[in-house]
C-alpha positions in Angstrom: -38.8 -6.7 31.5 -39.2 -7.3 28.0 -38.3 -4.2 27.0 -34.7 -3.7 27.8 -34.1 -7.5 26.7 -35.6 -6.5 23.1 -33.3 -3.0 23.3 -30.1 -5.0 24.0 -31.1 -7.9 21.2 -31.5 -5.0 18.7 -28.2 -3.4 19.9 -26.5 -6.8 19.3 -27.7 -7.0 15.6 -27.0 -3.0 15.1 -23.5 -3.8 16.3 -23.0 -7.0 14.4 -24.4 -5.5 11.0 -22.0 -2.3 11.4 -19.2 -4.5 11.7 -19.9 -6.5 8.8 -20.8 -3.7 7.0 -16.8 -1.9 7.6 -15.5 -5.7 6.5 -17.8 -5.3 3.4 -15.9 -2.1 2.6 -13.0 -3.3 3.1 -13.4 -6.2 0.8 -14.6 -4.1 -2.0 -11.8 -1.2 -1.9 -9.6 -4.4 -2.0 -11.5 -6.0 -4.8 -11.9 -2.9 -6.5 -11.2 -3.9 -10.5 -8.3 -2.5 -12.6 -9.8 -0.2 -15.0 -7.5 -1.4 -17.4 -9.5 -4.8 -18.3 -13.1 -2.7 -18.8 -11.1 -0.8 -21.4 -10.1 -3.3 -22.9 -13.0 -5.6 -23.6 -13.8 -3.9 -26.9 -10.6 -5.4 -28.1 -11.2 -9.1 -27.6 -12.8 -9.5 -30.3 -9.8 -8.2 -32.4 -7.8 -10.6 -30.1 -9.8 -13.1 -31.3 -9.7 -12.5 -34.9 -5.5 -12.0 -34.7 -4.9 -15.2 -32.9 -3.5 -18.1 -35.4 -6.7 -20.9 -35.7 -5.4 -24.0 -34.2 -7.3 -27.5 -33.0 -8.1 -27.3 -29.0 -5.1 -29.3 -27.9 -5.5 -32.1 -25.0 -3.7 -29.9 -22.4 -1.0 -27.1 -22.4 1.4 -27.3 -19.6 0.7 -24.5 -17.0 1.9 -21.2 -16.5 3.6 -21.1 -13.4 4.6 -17.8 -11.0 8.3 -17.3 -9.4 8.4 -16.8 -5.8 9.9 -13.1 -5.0 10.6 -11.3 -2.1 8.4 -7.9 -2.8 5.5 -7.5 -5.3 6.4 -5.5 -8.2 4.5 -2.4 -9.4 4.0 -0.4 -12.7 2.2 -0.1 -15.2 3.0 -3.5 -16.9 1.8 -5.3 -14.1 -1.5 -6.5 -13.2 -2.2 -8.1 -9.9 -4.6 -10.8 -8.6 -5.4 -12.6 -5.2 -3.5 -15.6 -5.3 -5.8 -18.7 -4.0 -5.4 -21.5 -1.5 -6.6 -24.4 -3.7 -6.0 -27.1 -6.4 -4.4 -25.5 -10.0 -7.0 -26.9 -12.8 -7.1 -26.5 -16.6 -11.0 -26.2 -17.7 -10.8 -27.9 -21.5 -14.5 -27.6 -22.7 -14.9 -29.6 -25.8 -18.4 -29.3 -27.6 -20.2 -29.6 -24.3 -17.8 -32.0 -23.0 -16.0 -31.1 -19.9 -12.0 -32.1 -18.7 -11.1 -30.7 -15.6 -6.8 -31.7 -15.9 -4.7 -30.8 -12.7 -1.3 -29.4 -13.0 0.1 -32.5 -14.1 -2.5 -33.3 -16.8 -5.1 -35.9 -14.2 -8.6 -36.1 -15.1 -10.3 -34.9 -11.5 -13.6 -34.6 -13.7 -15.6 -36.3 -11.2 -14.2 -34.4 -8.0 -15.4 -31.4 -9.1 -18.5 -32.1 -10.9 -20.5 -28.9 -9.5 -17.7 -26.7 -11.7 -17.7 -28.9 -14.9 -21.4 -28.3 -14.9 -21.0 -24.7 -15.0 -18.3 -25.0 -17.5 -21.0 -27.1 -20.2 -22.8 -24.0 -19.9 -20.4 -21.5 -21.2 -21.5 -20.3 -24.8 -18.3 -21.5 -26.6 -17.8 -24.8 -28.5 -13.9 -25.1 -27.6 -12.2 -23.8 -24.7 -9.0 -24.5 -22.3 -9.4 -22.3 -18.9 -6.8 -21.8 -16.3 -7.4 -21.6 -13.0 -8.3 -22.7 -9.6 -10.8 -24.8 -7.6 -11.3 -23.3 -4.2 -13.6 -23.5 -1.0 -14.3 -20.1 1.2 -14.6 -19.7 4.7 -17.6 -17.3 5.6 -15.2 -13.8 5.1 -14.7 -14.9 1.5 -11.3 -16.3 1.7 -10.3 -19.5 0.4 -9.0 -22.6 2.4 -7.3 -25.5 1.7 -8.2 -27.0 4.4 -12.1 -26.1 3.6 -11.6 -27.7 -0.1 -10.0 -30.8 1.6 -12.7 -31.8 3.9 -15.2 -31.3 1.0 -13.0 -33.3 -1.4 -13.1 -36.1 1.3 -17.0 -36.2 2.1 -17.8 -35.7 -1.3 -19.3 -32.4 -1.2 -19.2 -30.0 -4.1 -21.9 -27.1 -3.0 -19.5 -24.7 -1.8 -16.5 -25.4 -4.9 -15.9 -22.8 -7.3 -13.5 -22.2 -10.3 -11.8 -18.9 -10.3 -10.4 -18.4 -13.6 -7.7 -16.2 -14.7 -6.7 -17.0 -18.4 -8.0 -18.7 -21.2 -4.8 -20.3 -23.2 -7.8 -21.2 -26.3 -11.5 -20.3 -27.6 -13.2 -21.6 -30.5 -10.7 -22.6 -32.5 -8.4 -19.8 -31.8 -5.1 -20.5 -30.0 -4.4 -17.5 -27.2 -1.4 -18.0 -25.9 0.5 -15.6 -28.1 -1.9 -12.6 -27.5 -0.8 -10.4 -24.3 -2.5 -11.4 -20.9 -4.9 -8.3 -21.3 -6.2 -9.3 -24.5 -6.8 -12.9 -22.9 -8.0 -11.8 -19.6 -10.0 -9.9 -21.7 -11.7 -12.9 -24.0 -12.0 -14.4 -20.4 -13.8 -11.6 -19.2 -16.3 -12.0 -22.3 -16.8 -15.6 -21.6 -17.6 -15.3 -17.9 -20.6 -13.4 -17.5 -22.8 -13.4 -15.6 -25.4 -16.1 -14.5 -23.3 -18.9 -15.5 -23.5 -20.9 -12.1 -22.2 -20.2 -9.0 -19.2 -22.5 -9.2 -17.3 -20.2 -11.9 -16.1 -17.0 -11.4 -13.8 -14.7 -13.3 -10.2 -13.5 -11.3 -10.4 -10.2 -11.8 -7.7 -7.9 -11.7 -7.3 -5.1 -9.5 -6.4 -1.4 -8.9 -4.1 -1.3 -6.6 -0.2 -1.0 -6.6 0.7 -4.4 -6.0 3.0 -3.9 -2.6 -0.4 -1.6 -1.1 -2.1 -4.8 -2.3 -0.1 -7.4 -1.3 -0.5 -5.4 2.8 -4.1 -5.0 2.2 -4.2 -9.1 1.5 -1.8 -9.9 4.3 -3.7 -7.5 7.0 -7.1 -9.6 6.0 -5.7 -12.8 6.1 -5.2 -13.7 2.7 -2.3 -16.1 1.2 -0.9 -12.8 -0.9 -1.0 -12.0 -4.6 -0.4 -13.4 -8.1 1.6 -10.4 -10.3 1.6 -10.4 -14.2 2.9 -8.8 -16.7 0.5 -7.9 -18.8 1.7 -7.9 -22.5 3.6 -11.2 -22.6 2.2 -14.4 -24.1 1.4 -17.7 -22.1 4.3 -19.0 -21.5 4.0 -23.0 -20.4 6.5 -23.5 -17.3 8.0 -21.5 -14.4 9.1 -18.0 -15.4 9.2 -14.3 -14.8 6.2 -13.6 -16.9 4.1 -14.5 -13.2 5.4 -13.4 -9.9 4.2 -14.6 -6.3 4.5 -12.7 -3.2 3.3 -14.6 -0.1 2.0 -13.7 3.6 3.6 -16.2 5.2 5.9 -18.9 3.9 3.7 -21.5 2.8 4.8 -24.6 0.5 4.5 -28.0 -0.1 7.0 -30.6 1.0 7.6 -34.3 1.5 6.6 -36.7 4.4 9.6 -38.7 5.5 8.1 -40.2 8.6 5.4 -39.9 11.4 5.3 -39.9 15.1 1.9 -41.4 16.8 -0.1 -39.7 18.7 0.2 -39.5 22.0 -3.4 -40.1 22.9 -4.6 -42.3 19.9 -1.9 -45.2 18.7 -3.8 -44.8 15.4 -3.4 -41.5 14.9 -0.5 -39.4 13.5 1.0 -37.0 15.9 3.7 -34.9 14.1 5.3 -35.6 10.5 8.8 -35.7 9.6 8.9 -33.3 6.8 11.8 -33.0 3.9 11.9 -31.7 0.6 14.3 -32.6 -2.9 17.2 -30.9 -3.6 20.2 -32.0 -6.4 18.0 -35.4 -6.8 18.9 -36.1 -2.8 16.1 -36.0 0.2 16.7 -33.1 2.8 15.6 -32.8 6.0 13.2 -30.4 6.8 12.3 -30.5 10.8 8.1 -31.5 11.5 4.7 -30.2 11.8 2.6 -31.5 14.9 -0.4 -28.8 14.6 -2.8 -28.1 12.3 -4.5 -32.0 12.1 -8.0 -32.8 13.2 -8.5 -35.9 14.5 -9.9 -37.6 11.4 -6.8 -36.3 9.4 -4.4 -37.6 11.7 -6.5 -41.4 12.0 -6.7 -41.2 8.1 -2.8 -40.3 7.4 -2.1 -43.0 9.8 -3.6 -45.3 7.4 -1.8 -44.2 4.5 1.5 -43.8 5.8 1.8 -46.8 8.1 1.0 -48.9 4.6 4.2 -47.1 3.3 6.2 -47.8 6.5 10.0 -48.4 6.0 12.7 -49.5 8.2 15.2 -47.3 7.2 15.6 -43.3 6.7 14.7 -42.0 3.4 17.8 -39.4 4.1 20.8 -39.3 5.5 22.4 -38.4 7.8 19.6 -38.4 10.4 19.8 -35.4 12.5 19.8 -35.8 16.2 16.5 -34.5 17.2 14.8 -37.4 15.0 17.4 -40.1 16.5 16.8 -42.0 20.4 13.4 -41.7 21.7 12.1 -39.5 19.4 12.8 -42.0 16.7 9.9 -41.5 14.6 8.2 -44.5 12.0 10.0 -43.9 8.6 7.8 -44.1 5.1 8.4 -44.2 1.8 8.6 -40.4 0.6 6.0 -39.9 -1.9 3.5 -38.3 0.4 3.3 -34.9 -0.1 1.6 -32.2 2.0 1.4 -28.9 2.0 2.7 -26.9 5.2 2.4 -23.5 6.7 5.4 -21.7 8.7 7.1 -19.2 9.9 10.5 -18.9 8.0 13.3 -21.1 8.4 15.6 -21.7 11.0 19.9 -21.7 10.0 19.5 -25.4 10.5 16.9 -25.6 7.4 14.0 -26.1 9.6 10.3 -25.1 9.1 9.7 -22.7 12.2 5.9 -23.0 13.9 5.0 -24.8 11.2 1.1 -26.1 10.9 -0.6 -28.6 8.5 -2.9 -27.5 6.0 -3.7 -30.6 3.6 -2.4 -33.3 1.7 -1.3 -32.8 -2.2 -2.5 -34.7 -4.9 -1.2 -33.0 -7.6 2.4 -32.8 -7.5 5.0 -35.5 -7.3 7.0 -35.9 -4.6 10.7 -35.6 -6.7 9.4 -32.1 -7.4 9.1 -30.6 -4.3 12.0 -28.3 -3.5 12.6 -25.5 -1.2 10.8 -22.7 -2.4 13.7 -19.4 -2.5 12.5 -15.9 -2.6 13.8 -14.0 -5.8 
């Protein structure tokens, strides 16, 4: 009797380890690294020495990628996994650690279990981009994962992947070429430096093979750069995104209830900014857990207005299905499905709230 139970146990785990053994291969051929950046470590050191000396300034304004339709390829392009997480600028100051968002905010103390790792790097003066993330057991990074941590104060599973370094030790970067900073970065990062630090490496693939490759495992799709152009601060053509699905962030207008909690949110009235006027942008009803939906409840009935933050109000958010109306400056970030001719988000699902962008800056994202 005990035999056969013991055969089909083992038969179980043989199965289960084969399977994650063809995922492991699959996520190494993916995360297979460019060539290009081995090659080129020798020369960060002449990076180094060519770059103008200059005092580690408080923060440089980010880089920021374009949104295109397909991912370019060539030999001036390098590619990386784009992340699902909160932009942060690393600024490592003689042991003293500033984690800025986007916007320049000290999140320091949200993400404590990186700036350790980042008092450990051997460098008096640095300033690091890149991006705080939480992965789900394949590997792949979550919003949704980094907000729940942010929100019960965990930081065990956070990690910085970083993908430039705009200044080191008193040398000012951002006019070298992206491979001779990726390639100072690389120097930096080595490792046993902690777990929550790791470097964005770039890889060797053709980026629209990549950007497949991403899409077929569920990632949010790839970061492209060109990789002899300086660091420019702002949104350009220097970085290029191409996405998996049409993901952005976008403004909370108003709430509908839940229908099975009074305290809870049940669908929010989405809109976005466009020639300094409010659009409407249809609503997201999926995607909330129930202690989301009681805790957005919270915040947006304390914002609660009596009139529309837009006009005109379209009919499907009119009657009945009038929903509670808030002052716009919540801002969330959305998953969807395209957009319908109306200007609706189609099968659209929540994925977090955003704390690091303003509300009058959310527009609707256009593929180039």
């Amino acid at each position: 009797m005990t035999r056969p139970a013991r055969k089909h146990k083992s038969t179980g785990r043989r199965k289960h380890k084969h399977k994650a053994r063809r995922s492991t291969h699959r996520n190494r051929r993916l995360m297979r690294e460019s060539p290009k950046p081995r090659r080129r470590r020798a020369a960060a050191g002449r990076a180094l020495a060519e770059a103008p000396h200059a005092g580690l300034p408080r923060f440089v304004t980010p880089c920021l990628a374009t949104l295109v339709d397909k991912a370019p390829d060539g030999k001036r392009w390098e590619h990386e996994l784009k992340f699902d997480g909160y932009r942060i600028q690393a600024r490592l100051d003689h042991g003293k650690v500033k984690l800025l968002t986007r916007k320049g905010l000290d999140w320091t103390a949200r993400f404590s279990s990186v700036a350790h790792d980042i008092a450990g790097l051997h460098a008096k003066t640095a300033l690091i981009d890149g991006e705080v993330v939480v992965e789900d057991s394949k590997g792949i990074s979550r919003f949704s994962l980094l907000q729940q941590d942010l929100s019960s104060g965990r930081h065990g599973r956070m990690v910085l992947y970083a993908f430039d370094l705009m200044h080191l030790d008193g040398n000012d970067l951002t006019r070298q070429p992206l491979s001779a900073r990726k390639a100072a970065l690389a120097k930096l990062i080595r490792r046993g430096h902690g777990r929550h630090l790791r470097l964005s490496r770039s890889l060797a693939r053709p980026g629209p093979a990549l950007l497949k490759e991403a899409c077929r495992m569920g990632l949010e799709g790839i970061i492209s750069k060109l990789n002899d152009a300086p660091y420019r601060p702002g949104r350009g053509r220097d970085w290029v995104k191409t996405k998996c699905s049409d993901r952005q962030e976008l403004v909370v207008a108003g709430f509908a209830p839940s229908s099975v909690d009074a305290h809870a949110v049940g669908a929010l009235v989405l809109a976005f900014y466009g020639r300094g006027k409010l659009h409407y942008a249809g609503r997201v009803g999926t995607g909330f857990t129930h202690e989301t939906a009681r805790r957005l409840y919270r915040t947006l009935k304390s914002r609660e207005r009596k009139t529309p933050p837009f006009k005109p109000v379209p009919k499907e958010e009119s009657g009945r299905r009038k929903p509670i109306w808030v002052e716009p400056t919540t801002v969330v970030e959305v998953d969807f499905h395209g957009w319908t001719q109306g200007g609706r988000v189609r099968q659209a699902s929540f994925q977090g709230v955003r704390r690091d962008k303003a509300a009058r800056e959310v527009v609707r994202e256009v593929r180039h």
